[in-house]
Every structure is written in C-alpha cells, then in structure tokens.
Wavefront OBJ file of the C-alpha trace (Angstrom):
o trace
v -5.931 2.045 22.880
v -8.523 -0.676 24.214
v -8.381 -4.245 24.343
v -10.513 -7.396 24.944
v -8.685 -10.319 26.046
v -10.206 -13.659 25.731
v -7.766 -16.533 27.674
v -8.593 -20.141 27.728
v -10.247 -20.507 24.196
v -10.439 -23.641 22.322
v -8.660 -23.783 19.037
v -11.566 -25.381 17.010
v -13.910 -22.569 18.621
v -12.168 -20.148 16.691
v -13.309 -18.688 12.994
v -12.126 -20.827 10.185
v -9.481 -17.538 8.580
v -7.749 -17.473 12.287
v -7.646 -21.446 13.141
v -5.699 -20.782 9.393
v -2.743 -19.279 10.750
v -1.972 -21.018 13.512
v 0.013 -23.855 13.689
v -1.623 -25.163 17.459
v -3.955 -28.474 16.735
v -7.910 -28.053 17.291
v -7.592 -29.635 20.672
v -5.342 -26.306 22.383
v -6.384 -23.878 24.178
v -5.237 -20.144 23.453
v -5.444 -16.553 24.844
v -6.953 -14.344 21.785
v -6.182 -10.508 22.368
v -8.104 -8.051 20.414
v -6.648 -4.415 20.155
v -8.072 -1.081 18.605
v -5.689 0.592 16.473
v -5.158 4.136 16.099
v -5.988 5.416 12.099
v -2.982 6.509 10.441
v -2.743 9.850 10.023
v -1.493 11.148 7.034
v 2.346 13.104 7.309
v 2.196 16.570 8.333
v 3.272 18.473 4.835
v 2.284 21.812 5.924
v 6.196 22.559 7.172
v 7.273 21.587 3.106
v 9.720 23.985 2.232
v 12.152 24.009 -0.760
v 14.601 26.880 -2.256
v 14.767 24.234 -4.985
v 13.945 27.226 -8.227
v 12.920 23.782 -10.137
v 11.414 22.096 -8.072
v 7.355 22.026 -9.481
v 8.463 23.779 -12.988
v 6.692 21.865 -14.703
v 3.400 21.726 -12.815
v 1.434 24.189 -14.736
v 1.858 22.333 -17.843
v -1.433 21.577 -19.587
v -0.148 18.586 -22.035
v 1.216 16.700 -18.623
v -1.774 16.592 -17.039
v -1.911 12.464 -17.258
v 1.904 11.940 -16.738
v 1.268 8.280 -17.821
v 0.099 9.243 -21.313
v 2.183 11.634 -21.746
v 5.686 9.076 -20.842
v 3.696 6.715 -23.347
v 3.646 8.654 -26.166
v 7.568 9.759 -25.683
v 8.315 6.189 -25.656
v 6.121 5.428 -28.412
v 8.778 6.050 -30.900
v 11.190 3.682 -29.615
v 8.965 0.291 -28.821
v 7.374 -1.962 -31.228
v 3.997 -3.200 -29.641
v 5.238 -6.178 -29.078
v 7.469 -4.463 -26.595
v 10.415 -4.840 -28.849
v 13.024 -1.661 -29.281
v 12.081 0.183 -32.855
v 15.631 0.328 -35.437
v 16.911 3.508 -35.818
l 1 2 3 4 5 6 7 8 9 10 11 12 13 14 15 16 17 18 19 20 21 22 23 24 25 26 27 28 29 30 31 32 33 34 35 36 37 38 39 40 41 42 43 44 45 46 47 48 49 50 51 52 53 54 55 56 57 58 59 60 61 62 63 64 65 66 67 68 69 70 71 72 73 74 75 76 77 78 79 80 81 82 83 84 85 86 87 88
C-alpha cells in the first residue's frame, strides 16, 4: 500500500465534498492522508464441497430459470394486486 500525506493544509483549500464532512471551521489547518487500497478479491470457492444429496437439485430445472418470475407466479394465487391476500 502507498500513501501521500499532505500536513498543514487549510480547511477552505480543500474540495467542496471533503470541507462537507468535517466539522473543523475554514480557518484550520489539517493533515490530509491519501491511501491506495488493495481491490477486493472475490472468496476463494474453488475448496466448495458439500455431501449435501440436495443441495443444487433443482438447478437443472428449465421453468426456474428467472427464480423471481417463477416465486411471482406461485404467489399469484394468493395476492390481490393491490397487495391484498385473495379469500379462499
């Protein structure tokens, strides 16, 4: 990690968004620190195991492709569209 550190730096010289979240008045002087950060890498799945027989039973099925639509219409039965439970 790098950083460039900037000490001494008037309050009112800084941009608008950062003089924003400070609560020091235009007249103090601050030390502004500026670090790289590292990307985020994403978690490390490759080591995924499960003995779990139904675990993914379902992911070969064609009509639950779009899981959204496919919730909707089950609940479709049941709700008004005004949101409002159906009388059975």
């Amino acid at each position: 990690m790098s950083a460039v550190i900037i000490e001494h730096v008037d309050v009112a010289d800084l941009p608008e968004t950062w003089r924003a979240k400070l609560t020091a008045p235009a007249t103090a002087r601050v030390t502004v620190r500026i670090e790289t950060e590292e990307p985020a890498s994403a978690p490390d799945t490759s080591g995924f195991v499960t003995s779990d027989p139904a675990f993914g039973i379902w992911r070969d099925r064609e009509d639950m492709a779009d899981v959204a639509d496919y919730v909707r219409k089950l609940r479709a039965p049941r709700y008004q569209r005004d949101g409002s439970r159906s009388k059975d």
